[in-house]
N, C-alpha and C positions, 0 to 999 in steps of 0.2 A: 590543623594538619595541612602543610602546603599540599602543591597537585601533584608534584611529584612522588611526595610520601604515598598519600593515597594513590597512585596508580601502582605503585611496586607493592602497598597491603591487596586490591582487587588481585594482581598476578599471583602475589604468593596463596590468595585463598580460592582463586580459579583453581590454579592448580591440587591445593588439597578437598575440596569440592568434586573437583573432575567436572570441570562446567564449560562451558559453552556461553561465548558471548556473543549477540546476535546484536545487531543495530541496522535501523531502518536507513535507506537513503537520505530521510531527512532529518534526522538527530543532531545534537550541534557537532563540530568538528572534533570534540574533545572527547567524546563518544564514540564516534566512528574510528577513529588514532586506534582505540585501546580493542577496540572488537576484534571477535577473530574473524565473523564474516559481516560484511555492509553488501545491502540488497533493498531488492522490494520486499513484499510480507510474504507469500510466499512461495518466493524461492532461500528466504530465512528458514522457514517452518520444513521446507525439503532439507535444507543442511542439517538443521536438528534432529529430523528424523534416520538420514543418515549417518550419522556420530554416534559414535561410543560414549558420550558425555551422559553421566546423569541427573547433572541439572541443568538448566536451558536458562538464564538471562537473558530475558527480550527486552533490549531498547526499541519500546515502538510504541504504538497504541494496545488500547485494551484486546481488541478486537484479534488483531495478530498475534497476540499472545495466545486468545482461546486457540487460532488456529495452529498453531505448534501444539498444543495440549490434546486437539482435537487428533493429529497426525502422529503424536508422541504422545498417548497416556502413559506409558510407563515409565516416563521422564518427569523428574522433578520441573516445572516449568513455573520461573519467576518473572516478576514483571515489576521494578523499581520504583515504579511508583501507580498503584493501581487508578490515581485518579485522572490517567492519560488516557484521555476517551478520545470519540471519534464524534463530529456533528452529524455528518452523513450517516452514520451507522445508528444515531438515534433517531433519524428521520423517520423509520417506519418500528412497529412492535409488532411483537409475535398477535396480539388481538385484530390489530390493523391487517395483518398480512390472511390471517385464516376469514376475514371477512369479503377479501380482493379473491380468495382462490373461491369462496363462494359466488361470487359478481360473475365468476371467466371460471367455468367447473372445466373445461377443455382446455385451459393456456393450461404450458407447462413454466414453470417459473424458472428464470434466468437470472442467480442471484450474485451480484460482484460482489469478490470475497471483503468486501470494507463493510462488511456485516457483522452480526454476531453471532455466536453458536446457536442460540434458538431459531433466528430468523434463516440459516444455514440448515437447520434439520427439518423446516417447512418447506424449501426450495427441492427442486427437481434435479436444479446440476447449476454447479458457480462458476465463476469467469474471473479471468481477471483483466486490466484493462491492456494486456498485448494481447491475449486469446479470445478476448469479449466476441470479435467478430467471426471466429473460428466454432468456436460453439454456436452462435446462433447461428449459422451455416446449417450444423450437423442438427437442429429441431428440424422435427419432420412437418413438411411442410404444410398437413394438416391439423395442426395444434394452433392456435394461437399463441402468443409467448407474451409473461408477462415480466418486463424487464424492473429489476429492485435492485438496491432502492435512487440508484443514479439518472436523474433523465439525461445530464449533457450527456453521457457515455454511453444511454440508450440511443443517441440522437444521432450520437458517430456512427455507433453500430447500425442504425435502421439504414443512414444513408452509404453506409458500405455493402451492407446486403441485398438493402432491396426489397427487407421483410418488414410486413407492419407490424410494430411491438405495440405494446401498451405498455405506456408508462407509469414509474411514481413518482410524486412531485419532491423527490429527492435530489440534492445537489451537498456539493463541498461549500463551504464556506472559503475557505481560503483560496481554490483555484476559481472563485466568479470573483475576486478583487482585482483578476487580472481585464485591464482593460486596451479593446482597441486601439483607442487614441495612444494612450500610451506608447505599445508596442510601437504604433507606426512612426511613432516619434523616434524612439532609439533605431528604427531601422534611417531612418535619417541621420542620425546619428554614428551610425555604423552601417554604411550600405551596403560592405560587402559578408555581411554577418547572415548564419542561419536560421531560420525563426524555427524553434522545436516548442513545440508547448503538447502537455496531456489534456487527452480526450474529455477528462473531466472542465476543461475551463469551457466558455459558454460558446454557440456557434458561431456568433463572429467575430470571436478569438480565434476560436479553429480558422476558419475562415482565410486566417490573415498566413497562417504555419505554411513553412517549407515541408514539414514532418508534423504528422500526430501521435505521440508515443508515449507509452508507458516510461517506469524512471529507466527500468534495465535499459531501453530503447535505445532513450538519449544516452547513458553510457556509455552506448554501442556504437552508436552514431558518428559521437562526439572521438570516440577512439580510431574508428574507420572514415571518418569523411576528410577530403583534401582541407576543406573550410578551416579558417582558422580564428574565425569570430563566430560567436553563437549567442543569441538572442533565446534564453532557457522561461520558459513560460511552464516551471511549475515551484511547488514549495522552493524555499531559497536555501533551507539545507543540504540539499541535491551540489549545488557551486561547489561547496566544499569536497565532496569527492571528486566533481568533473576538472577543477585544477588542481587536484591534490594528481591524478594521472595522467592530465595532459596538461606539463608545464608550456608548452610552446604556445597553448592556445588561448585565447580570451573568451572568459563565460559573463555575459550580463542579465541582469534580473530583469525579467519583463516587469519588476513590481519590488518595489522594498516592501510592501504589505503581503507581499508573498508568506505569509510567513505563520505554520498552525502553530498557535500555542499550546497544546496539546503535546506536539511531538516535544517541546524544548521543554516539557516538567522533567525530563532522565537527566541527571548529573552525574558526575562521577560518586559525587559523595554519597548518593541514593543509588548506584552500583554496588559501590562498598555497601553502607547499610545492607542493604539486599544480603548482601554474600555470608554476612556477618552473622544476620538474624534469621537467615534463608525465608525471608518475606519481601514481597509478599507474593503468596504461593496463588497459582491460577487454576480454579477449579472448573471442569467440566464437567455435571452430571451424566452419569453413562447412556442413558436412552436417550438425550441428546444430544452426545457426542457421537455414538453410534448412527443415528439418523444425519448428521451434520459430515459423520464420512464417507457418507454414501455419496453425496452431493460433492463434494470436493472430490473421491476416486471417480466419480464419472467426470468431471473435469478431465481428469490426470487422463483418463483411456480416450477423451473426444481431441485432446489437443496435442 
């Protein structure tokens, strides 16, 4: 079946489904075309939960998907290909994690939502990387905090606050590919371009940014700054939307290695299958979803 066929079989079974297609910023571009909403994770899993739809296709990671499910239990929530994990989000386990709140019985835990529902139902209250520094603001300042499971993003955050975290020796994989020498190079290359990179990449990548931003960030940025060159220092399926909206403007990859394989397993054709066989379905156990939305509603009310 060409990709045309297949996108008019998704449409026609979205619509008899009554579904909802959700894809992450950095999905490939053939994905993002057909979605009805492209975001971060979430402000996905808020669309979701406010829609009428009752089933949720999440082009994303695993991870994002619990969290739609986690926000929406009463929505069918699918996910195209369940073997779209997260590196960062396996770096720590729920055994690891209840052993760290034994080590710091006083931190309260500060968990960025690139986690997973168990490791979400141990946490105190999640973040995500535009609010990370907003929440750690709002701990009171005699707690300790124990920040999970990202250190560059604890790293941003401690030196925006002010506050001493503890960290976990968690990181992305795909945003430490980005490197300085690189970047300064293209900025040579393009001198009058503006270096935006997320908090995830290491410090002196940060280091190097005009902006440290989450994806909405730089889409924000990228729609409101005079600039009309930009030097984008995060995954490289981000480009695809920032010139799919801003044609006038030039976006360059701090990195062709930019690039998670994780997000590029969703195809159209594992869209359609999905839609078809309504699999594959994402389960959240309730005393863990329950405990996991406590942690993301205290997000929602700190930020």
């Amino acid at each position: 079946m060409d990709k045309e066929r297949i996108k008019k079989e998704i449409l026609r079974l979205k619509e008899k489904r009554n579904a909802l297609i959700l894809a992450h910023n950095y999905q490939r571009g053939e994905v993002q075309d057909i979605a009805d909403f492209v975001g971060d994770s979430l402000d996905l899993s808020q669309q979701a939960a406010a829609s009428d739809a009752e089933v949720i296709v999440f082009c994303g990671v695993y991870f994002m998907a619990e969290t739609a499910a986690i926000l929406s239990p009463e929505r069918t929530v699918l996910i195209p290909d369940s073997n779209a994990g997260c590196g960062l989000a396996d770096m720590i386990t729920p055994r690891q994690l209840r052993e760290a709140k034994k080590e710091h019985p006083r931190a309260l835990v500060v968990c960025y939502v690139n986690s997973s529902a168990e490791i979400k139902a141990l946490s105190d209250v999640c973040c995500t990387s535009a609010n990370a520094v907003e929440i750690v603001k709002k701990c009171p300042v005699e707690n300790e905090i124990l920040f999970i499971p990202d250190q560059s993003l604890g790293k941003w955050v401690a030196r925006q606050t002010g506050r001493k975290l503890i960290f976990w020796p968690g990181y992305c994989p795909t945003h430490h590919r980005f490197l300085r020498s690189e970047i300064k190079k293209l900025k040579g290359e393009h001198p009058r371009s503006l270096i935006m990179v997320h908090p995830e990449c290491t410090e002196d990548v940060v280091d190097l940014a005009d902006a440290v931003l989450g994806t909405g960030g730089m889409v924000k940025l990228a729609r409101e700054s005079p600039s009309r060159e930009f030097i984008v220092g995060t995954e490289i399926g981000l480009l695809h939307r920032l010139k799919k909206e801003n044609p006038g403007k030039e976006f360059y990859a701090a990195s062709h290695f930019g690039d998670c394989p994780d997000m590029k397993l969703i195809t159209l054709e594992k869209i359609l299958w999905s839609l078809q066989e309504m699999f594959d379905k994402v389960m959240v156990e309730e005393n863990v979803r329950a405990k996991a939305f406590l942690a993301v509603e205290k997000m929602l009310k700190w930020s």
